[in-house]
Biopython code that builds the backbone (N, CA, C, O; Angstrom):
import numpy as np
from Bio.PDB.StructureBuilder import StructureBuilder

atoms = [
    (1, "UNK", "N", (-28.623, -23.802, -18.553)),
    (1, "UNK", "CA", (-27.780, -22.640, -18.335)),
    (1, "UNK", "C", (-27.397, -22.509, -16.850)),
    (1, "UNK", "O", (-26.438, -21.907, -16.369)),
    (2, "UNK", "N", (-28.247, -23.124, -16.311)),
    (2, "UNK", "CA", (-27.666, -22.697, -14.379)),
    (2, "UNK", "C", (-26.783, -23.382, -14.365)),
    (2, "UNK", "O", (-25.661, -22.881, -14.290)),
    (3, "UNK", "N", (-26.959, -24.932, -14.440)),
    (3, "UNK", "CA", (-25.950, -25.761, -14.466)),
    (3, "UNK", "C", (-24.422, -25.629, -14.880)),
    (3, "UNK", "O", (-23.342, -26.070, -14.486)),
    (4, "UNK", "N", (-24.919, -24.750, -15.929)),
    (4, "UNK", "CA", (-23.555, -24.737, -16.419)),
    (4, "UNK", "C", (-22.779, -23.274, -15.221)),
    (4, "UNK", "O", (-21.795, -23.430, -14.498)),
    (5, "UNK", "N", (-23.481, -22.166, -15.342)),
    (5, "UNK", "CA", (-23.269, -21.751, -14.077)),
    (5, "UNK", "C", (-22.532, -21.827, -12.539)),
    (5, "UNK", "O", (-21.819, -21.204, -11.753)),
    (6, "UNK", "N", (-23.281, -23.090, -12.751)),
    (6, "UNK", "CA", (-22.772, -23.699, -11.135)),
    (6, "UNK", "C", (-21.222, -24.404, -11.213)),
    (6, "UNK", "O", (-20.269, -24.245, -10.451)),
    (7, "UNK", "N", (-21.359, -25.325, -12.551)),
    (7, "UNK", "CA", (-19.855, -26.139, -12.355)),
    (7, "UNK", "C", (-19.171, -24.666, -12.653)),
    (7, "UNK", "O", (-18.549, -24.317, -11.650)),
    (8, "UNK", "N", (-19.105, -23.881, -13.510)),
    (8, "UNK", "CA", (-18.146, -23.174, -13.289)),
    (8, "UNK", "C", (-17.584, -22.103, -12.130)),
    (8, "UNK", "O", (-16.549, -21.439, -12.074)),
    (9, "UNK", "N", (-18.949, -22.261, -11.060)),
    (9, "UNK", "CA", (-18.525, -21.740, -10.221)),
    (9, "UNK", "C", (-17.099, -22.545, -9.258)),
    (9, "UNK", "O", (-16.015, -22.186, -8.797)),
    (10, "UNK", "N", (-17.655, -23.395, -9.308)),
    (10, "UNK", "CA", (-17.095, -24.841, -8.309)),
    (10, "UNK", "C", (-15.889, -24.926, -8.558)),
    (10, "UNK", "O", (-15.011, -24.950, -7.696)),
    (11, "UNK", "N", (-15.581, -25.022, -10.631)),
    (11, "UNK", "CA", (-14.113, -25.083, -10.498)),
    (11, "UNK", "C", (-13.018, -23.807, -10.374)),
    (11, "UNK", "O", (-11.820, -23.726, -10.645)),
    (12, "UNK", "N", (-14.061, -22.786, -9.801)),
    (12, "UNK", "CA", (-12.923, -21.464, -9.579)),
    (12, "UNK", "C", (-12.774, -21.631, -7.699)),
    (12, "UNK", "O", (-12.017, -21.225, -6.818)),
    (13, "UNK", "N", (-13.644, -22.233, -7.779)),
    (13, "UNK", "CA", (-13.130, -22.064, -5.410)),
    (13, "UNK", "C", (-11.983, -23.198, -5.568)),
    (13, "UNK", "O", (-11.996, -24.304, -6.108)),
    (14, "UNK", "N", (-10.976, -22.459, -4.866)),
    (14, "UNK", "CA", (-10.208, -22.739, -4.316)),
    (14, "UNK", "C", (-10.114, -24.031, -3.396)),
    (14, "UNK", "O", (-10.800, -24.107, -2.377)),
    (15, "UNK", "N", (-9.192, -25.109, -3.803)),
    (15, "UNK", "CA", (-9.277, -26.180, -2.680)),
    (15, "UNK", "C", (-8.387, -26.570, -1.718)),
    (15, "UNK", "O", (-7.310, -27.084, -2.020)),
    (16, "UNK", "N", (-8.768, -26.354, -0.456)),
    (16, "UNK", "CA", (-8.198, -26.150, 0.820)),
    (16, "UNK", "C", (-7.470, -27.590, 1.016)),
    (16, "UNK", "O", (-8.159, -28.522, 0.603)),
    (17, "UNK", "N", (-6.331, -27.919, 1.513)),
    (17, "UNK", "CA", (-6.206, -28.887, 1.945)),
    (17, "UNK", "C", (-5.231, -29.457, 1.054)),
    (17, "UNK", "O", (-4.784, -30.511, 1.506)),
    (18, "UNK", "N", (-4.736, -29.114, -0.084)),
    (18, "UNK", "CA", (-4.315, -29.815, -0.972)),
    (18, "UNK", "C", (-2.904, -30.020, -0.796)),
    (18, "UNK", "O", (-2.296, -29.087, -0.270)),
    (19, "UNK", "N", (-2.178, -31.161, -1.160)),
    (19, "UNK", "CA", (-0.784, -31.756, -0.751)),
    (19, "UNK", "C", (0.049, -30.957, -2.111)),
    (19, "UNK", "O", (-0.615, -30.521, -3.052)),
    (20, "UNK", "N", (1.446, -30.843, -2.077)),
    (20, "UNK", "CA", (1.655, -30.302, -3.481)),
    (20, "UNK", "C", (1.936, -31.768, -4.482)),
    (20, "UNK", "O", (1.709, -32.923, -4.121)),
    (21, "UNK", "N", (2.518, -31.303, -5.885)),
    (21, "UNK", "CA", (2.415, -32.383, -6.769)),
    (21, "UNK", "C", (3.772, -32.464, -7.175)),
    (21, "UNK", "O", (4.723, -31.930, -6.605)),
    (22, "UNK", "N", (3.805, -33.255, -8.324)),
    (22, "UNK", "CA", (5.707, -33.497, -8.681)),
    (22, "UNK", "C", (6.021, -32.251, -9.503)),
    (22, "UNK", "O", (7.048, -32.378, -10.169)),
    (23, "UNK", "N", (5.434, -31.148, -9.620)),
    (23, "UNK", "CA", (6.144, -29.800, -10.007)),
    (23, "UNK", "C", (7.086, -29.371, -8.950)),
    (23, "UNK", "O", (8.096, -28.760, -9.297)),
    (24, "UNK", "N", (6.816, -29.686, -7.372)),
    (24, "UNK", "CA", (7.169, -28.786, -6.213)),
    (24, "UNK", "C", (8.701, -29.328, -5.904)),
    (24, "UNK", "O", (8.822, -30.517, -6.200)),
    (25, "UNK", "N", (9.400, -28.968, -5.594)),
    (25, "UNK", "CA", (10.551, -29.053, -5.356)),
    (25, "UNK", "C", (10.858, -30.127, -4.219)),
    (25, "UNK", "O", (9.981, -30.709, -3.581)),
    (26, "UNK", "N", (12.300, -30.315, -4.048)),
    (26, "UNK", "CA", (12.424, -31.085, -2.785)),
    (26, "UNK", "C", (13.146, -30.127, -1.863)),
    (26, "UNK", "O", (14.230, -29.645, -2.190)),
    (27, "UNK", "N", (12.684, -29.906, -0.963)),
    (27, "UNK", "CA", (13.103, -29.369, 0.513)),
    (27, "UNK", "C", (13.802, -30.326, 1.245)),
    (27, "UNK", "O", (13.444, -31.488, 1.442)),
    (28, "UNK", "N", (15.250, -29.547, 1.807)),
    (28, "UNK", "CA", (15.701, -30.681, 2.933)),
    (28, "UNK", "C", (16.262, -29.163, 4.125)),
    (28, "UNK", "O", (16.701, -28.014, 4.069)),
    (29, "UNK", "N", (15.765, -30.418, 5.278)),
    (29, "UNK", "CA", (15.477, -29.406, 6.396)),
    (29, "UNK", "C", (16.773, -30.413, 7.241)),
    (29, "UNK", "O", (17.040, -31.528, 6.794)),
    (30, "UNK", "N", (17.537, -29.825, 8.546)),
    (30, "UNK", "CA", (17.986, -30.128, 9.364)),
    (30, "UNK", "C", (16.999, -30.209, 10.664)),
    (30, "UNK", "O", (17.048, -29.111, 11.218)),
    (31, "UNK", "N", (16.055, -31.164, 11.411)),
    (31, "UNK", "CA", (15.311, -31.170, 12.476)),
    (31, "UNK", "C", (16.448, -31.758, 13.536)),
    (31, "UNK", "O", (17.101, -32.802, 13.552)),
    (32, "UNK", "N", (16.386, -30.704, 14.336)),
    (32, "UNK", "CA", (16.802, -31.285, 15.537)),
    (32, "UNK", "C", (15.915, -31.147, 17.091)),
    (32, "UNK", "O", (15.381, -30.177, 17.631)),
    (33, "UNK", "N", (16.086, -33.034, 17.619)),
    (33, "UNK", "CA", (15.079, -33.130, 18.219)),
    (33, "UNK", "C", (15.868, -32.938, 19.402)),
    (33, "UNK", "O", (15.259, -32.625, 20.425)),
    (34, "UNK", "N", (17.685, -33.128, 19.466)),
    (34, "UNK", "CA", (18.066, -32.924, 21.016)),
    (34, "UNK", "C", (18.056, -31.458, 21.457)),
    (34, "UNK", "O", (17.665, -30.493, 20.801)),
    (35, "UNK", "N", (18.538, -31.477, 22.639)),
    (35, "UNK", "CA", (18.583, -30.287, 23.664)),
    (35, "UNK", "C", (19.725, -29.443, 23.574)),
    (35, "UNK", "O", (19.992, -28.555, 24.384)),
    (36, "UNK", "N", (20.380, -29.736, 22.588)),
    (36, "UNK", "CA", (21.524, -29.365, 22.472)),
    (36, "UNK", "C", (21.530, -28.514, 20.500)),
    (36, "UNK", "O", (20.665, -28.679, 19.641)),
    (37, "UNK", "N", (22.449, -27.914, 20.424)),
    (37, "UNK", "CA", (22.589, -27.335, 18.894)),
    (37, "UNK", "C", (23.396, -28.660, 18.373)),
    (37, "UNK", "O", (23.840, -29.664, 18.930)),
    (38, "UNK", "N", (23.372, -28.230, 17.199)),
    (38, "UNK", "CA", (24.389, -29.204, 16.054)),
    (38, "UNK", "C", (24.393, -28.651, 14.917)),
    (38, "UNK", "O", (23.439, -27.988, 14.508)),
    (39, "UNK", "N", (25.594, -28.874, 14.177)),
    (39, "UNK", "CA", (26.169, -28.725, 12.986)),
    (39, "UNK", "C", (25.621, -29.571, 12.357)),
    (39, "UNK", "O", (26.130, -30.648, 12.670)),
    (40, "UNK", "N", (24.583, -29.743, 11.373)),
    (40, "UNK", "CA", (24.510, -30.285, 10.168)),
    (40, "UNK", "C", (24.887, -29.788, 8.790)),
    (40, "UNK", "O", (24.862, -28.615, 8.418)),
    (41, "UNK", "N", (25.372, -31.248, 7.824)),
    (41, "UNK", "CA", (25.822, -30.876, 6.590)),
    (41, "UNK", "C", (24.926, -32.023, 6.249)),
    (41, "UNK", "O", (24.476, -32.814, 7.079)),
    (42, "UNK", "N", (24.593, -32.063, 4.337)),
    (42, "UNK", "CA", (24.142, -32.727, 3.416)),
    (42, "UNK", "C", (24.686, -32.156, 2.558)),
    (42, "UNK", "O", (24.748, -30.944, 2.357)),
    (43, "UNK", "N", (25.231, -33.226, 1.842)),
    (43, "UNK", "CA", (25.424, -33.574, -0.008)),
    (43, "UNK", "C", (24.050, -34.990, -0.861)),
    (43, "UNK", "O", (23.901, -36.202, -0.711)),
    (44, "UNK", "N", (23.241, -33.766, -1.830)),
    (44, "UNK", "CA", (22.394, -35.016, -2.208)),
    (44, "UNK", "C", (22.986, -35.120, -3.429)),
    (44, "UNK", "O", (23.370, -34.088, -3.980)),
    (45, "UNK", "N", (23.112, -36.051, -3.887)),
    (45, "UNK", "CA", (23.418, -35.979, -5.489)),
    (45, "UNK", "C", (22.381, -36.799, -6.016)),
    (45, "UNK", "O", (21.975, -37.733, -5.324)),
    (46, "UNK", "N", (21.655, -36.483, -7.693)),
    (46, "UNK", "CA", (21.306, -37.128, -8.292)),
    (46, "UNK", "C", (21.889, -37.645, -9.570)),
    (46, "UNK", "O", (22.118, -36.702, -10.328)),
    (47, "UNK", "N", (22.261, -38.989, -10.161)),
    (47, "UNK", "CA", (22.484, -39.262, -11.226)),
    (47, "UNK", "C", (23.959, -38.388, -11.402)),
    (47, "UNK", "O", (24.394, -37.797, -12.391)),
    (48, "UNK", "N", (24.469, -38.533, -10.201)),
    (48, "UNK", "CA", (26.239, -37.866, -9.999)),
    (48, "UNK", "C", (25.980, -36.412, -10.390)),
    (48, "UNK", "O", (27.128, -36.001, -10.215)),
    (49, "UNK", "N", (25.467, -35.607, -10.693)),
    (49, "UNK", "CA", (24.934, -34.635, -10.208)),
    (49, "UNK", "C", (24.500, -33.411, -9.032)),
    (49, "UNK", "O", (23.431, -32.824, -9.199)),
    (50, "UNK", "N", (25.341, -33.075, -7.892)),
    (50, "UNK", "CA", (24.970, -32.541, -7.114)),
    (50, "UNK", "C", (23.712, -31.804, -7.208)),
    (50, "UNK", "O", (23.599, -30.855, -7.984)),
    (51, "UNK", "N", (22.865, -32.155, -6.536)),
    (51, "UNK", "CA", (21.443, -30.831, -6.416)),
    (51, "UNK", "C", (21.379, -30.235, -5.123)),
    (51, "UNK", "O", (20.575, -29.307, -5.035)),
    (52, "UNK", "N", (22.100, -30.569, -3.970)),
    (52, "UNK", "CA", (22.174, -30.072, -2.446)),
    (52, "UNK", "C", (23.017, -30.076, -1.995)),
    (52, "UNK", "O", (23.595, -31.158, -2.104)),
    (53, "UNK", "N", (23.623, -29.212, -1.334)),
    (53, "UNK", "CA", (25.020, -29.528, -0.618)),
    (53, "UNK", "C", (25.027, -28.068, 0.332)),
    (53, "UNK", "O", (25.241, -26.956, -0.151)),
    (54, "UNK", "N", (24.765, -28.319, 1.677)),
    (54, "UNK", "CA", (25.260, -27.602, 2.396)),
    (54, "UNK", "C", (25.237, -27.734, 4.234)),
    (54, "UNK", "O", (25.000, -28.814, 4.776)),
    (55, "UNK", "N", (25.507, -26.518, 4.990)),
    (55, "UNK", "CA", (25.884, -26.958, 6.113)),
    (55, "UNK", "C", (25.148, -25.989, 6.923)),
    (55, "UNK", "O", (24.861, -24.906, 6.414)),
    (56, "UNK", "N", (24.856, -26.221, 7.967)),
    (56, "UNK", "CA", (23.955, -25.356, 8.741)),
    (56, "UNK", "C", (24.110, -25.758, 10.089)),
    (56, "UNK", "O", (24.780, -26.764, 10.320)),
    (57, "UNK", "N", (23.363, -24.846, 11.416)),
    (57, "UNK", "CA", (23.419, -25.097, 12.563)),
    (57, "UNK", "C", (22.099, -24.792, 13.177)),
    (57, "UNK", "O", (21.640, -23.683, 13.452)),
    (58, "UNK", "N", (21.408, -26.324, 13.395)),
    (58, "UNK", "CA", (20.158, -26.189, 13.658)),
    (58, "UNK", "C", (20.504, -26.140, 15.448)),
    (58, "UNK", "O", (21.485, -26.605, 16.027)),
    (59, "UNK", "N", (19.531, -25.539, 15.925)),
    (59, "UNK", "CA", (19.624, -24.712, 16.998)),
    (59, "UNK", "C", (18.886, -25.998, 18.161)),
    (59, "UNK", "O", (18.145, -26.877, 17.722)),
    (60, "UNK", "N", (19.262, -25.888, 19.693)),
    (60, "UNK", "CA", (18.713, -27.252, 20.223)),
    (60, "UNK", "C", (16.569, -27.163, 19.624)),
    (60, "UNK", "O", (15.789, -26.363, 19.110)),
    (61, "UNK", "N", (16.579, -28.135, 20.001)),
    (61, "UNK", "CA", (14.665, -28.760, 19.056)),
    (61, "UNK", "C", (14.073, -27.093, 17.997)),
    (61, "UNK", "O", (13.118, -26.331, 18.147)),
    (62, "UNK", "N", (15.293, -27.146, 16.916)),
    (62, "UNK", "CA", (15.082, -26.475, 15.687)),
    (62, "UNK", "C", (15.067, -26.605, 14.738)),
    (62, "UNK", "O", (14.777, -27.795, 14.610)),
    (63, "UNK", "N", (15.221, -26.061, 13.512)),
    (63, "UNK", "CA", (14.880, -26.696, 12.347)),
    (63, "UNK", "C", (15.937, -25.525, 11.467)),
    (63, "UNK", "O", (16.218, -24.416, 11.921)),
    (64, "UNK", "N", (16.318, -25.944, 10.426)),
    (64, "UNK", "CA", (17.352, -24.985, 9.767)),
    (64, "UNK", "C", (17.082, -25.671, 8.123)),
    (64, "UNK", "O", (17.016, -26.854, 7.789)),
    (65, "UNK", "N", (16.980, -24.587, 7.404)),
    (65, "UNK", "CA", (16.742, -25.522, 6.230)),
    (65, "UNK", "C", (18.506, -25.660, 5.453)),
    (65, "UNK", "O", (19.536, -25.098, 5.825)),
    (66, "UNK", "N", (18.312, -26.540, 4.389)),
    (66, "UNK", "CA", (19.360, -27.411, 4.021)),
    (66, "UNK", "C", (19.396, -26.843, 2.388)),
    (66, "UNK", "O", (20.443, -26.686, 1.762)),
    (67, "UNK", "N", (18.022, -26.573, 1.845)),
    (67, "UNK", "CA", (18.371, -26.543, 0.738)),
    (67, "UNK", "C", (17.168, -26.924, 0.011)),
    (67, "UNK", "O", (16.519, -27.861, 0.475)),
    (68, "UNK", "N", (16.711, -26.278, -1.190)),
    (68, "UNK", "CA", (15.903, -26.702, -2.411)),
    (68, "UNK", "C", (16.502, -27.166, -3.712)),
    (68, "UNK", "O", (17.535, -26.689, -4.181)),
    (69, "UNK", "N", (15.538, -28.471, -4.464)),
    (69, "UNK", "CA", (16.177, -28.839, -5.630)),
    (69, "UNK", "C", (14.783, -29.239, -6.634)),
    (69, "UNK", "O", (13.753, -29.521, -6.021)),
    (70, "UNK", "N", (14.756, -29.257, -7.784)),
    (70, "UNK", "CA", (13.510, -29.633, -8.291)),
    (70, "UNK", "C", (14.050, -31.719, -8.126)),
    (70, "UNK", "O", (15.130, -32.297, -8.002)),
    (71, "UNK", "N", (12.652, -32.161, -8.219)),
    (71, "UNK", "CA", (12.631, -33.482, -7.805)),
    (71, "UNK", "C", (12.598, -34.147, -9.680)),
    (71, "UNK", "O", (11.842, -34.048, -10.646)),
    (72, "UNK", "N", (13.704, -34.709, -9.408)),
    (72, "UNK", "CA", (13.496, -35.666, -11.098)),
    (72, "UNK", "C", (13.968, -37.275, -10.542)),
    (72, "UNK", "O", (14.795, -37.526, -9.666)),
    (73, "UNK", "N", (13.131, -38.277, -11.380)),
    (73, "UNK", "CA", (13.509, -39.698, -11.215)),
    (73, "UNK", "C", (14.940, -40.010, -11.100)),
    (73, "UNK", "O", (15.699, -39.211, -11.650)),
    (74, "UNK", "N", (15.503, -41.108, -10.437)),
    (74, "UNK", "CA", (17.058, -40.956, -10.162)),
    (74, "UNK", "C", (17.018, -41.928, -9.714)),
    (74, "UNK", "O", (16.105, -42.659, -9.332)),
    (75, "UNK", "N", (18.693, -42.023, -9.757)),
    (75, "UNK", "CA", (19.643, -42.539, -8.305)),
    (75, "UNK", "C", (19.893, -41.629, -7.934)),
    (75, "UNK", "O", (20.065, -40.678, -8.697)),
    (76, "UNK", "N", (20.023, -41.518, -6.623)),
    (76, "UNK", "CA", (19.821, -39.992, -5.257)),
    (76, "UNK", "C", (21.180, -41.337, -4.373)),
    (76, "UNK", "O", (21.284, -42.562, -4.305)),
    (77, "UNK", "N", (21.922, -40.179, -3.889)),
    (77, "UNK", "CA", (23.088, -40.982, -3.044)),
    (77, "UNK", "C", (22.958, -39.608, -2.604)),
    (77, "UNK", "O", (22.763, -38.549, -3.200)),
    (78, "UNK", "N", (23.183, -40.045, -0.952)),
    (78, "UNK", "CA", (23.191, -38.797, 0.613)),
    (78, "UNK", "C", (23.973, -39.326, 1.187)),
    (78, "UNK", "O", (23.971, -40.549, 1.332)),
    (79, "UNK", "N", (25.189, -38.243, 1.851)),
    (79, "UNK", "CA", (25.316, -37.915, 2.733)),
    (79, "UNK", "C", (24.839, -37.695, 3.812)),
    (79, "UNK", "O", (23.642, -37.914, 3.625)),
    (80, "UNK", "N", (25.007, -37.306, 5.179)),
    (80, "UNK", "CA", (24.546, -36.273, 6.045)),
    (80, "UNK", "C", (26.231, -36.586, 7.026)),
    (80, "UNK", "O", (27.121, -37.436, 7.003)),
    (81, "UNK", "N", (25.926, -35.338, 7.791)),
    (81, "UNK", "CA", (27.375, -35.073, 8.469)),
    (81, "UNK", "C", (26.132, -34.413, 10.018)),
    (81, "UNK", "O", (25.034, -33.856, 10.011)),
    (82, "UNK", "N", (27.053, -34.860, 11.108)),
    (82, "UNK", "CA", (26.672, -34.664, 12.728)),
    (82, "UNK", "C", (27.483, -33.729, 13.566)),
    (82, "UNK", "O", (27.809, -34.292, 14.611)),
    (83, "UNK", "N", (27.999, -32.302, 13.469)),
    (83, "UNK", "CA", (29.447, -32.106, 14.115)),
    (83, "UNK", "C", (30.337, -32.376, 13.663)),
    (83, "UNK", "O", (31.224, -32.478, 14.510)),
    (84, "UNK", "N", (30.673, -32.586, 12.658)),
    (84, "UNK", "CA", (31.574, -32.663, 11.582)),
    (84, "UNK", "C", (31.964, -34.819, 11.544)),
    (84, "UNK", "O", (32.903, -35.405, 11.005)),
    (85, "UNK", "N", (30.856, -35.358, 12.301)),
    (85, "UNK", "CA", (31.260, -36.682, 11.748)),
    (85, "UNK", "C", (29.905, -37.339, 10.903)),
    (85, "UNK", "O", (28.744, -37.008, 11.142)),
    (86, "UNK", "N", (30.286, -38.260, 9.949)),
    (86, "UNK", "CA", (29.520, -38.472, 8.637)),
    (86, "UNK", "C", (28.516, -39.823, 9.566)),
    (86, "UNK", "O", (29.057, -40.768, 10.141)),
    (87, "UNK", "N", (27.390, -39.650, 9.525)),
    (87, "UNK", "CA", (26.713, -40.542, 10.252)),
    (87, "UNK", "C", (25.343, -41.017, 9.254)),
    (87, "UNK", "O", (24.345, -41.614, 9.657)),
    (88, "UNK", "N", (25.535, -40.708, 8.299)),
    (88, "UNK", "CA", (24.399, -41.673, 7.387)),
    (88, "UNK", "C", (25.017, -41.052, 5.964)),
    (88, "UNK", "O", (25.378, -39.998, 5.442)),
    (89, "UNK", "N", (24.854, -42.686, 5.691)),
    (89, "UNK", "CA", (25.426, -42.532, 3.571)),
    (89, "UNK", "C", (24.204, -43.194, 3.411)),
    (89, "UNK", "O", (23.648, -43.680, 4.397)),
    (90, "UNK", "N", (23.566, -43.299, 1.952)),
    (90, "UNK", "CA", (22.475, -44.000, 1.307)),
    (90, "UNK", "C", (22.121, -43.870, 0.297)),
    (90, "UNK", "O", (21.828, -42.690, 0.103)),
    (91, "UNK", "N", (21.877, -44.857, -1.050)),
    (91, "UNK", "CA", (21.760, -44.517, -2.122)),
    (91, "UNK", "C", (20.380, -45.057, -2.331)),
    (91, "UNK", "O", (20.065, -46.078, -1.720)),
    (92, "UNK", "N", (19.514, -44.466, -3.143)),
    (92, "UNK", "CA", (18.524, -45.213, -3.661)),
    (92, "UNK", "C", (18.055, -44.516, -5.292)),
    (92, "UNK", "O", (18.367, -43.443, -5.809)),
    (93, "UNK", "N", (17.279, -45.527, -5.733)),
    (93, "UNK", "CA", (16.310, -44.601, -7.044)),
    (93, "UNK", "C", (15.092, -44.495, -6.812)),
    (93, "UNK", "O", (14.381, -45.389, -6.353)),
    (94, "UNK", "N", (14.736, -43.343, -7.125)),
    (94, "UNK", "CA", (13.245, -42.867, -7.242)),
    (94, "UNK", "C", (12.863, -42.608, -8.368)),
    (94, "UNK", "O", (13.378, -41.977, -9.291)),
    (95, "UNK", "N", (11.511, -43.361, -8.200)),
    (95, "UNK", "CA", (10.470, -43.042, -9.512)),
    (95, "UNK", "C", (9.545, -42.498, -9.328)),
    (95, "UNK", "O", (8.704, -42.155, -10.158)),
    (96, "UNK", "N", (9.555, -42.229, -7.527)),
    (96, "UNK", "CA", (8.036, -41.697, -7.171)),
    (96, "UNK", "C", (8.373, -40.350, -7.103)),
    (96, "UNK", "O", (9.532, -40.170, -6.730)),
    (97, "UNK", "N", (7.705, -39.304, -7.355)),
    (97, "UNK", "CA", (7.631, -37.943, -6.543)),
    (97, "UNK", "C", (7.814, -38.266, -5.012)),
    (97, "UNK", "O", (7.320, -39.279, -4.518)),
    (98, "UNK", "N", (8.743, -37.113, -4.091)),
    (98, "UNK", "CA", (8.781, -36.886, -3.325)),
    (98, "UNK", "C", (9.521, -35.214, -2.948)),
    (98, "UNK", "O", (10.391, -34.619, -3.584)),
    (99, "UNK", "N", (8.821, -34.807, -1.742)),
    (99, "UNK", "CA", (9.080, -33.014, -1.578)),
    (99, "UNK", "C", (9.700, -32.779, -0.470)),
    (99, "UNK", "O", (9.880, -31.654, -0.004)),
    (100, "UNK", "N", (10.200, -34.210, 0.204)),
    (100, "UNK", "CA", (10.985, -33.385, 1.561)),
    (100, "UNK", "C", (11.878, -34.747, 1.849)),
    (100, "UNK", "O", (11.587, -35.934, 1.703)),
    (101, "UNK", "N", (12.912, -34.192, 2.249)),
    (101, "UNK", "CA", (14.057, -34.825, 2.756)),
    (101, "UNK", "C", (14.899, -34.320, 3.759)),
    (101, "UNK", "O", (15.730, -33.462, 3.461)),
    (102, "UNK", "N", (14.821, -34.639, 4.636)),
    (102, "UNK", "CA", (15.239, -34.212, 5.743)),
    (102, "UNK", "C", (15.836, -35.090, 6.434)),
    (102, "UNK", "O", (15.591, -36.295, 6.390)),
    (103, "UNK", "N", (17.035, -34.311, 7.435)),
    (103, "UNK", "CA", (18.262, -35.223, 7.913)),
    (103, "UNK", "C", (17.581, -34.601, 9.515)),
    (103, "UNK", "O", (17.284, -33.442, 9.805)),
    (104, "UNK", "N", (17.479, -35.935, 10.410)),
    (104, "UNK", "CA", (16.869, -35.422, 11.832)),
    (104, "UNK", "C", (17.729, -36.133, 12.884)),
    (104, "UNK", "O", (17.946, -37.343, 12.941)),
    (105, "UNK", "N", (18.223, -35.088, 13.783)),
    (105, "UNK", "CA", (18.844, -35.515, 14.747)),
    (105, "UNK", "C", (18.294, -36.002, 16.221)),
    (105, "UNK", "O", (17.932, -35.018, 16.865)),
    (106, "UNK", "N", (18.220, -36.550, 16.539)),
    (106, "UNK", "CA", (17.569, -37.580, 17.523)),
    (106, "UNK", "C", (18.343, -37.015, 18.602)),
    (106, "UNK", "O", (19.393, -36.375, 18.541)),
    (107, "UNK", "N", (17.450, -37.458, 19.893)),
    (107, "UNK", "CA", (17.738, -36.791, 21.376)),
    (107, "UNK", "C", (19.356, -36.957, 21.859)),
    (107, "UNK", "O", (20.078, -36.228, 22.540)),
    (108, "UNK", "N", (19.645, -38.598, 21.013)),
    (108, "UNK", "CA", (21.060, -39.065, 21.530)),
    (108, "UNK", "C", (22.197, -38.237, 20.735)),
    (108, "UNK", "O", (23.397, -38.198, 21.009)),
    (109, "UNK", "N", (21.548, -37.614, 19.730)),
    (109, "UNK", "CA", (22.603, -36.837, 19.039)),
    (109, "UNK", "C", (22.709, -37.975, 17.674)),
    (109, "UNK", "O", (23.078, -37.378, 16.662)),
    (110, "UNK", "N", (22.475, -39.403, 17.453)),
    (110, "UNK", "CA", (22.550, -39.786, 16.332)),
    (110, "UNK", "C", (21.362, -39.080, 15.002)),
    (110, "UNK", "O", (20.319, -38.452, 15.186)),
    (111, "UNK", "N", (21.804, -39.353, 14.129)),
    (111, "UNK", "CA", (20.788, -39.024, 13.086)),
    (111, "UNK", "C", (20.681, -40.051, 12.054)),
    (111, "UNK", "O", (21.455, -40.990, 11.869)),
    (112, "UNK", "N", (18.862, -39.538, 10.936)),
    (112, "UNK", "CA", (18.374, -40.701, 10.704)),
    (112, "UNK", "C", (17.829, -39.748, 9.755)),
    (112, "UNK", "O", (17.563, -38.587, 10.067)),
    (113, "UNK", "N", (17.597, -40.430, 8.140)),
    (113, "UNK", "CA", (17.244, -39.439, 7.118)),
    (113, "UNK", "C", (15.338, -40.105, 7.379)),
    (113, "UNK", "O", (14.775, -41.037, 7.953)),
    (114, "UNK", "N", (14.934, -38.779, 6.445)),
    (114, "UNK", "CA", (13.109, -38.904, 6.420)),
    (114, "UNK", "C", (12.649, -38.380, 5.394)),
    (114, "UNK", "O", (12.463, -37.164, 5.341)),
    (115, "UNK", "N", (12.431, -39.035, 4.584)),
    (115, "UNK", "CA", (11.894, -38.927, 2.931)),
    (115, "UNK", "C", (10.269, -39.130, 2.841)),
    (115, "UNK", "O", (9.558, -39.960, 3.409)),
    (116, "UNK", "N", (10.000, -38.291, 2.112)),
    (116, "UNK", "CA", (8.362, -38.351, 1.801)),
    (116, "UNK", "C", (7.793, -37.234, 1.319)),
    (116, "UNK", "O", (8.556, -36.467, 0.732)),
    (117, "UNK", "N", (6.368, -36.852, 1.425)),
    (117, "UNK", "CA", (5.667, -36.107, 1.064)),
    (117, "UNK", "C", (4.852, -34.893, 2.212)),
    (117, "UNK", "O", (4.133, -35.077, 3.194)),
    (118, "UNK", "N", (5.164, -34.122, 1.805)),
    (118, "UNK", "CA", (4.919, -32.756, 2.552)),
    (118, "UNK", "C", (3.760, -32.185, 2.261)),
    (118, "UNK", "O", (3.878, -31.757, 1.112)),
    (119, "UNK", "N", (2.384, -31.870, 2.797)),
    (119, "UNK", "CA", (1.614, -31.060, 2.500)),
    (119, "UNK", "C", (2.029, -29.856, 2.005)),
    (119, "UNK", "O", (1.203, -29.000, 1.691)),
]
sb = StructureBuilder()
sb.init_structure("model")
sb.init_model(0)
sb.init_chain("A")
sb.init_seg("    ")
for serial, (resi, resn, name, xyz) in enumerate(atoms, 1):
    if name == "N":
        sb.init_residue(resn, " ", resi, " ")
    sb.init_atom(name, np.array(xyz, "f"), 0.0, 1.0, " ", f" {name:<3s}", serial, name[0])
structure = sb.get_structure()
């Protein structure tokens, strides 16, 4: 009887630390690392599908978000736009979960997409 006690204590605490899973959505953020502001835009599409599309003005070394979409297996084709010029296209398929996508602008003002997993 303790035993049993105990695991059920264990599986009610809460576990710290935990990454999210393929329920969580995908986040796309505009990071900007120059000294300067910029206009960012993204169009994500999945499976010709738009799930993201918009435009924002991340502020000089700020962050502006872009947009939420739930994450499903695909072909994913991006955009991203710099000041109104188009500086990264890319298509790929995913089978893996992933929760963040983000378009980051670099000191020179070019930009460079960053896909992965977000605590």
């Amino acid at each position: 009887m303790r035993r049993r006690r105990l695991l059920g204590l264990l599986v009610a605490l809460p576990v710290a630390g935990c990454t999210g899973g393929p329920g969580d959505p995908i986040t796309s953020l505009a990071v900007n690392r120059d000294d300067t502001s910029h206009t960012v835009a993204v169009r994500i599409v999945r499976d010709g599908q738009r799930v993201i599309e918009n435009t924002v003005t991340a502020e000089a070394e700020g962050v502006a978000e872009l947009g939420t979409a739930p994450w499903r297996r695909g072909r994913y084709r991006v955009t991203a736009g710099v000041d109104g010029e188009p500086v990264v296209e890319t298509a790929f398929v995913s089978e893996e979960w992933f929760n963040q996508f983000d378009v980051v602008v670099r000191a020179d003002g070019l930009a460079a997409l960053n896909r992965g997993r977000a605590a």
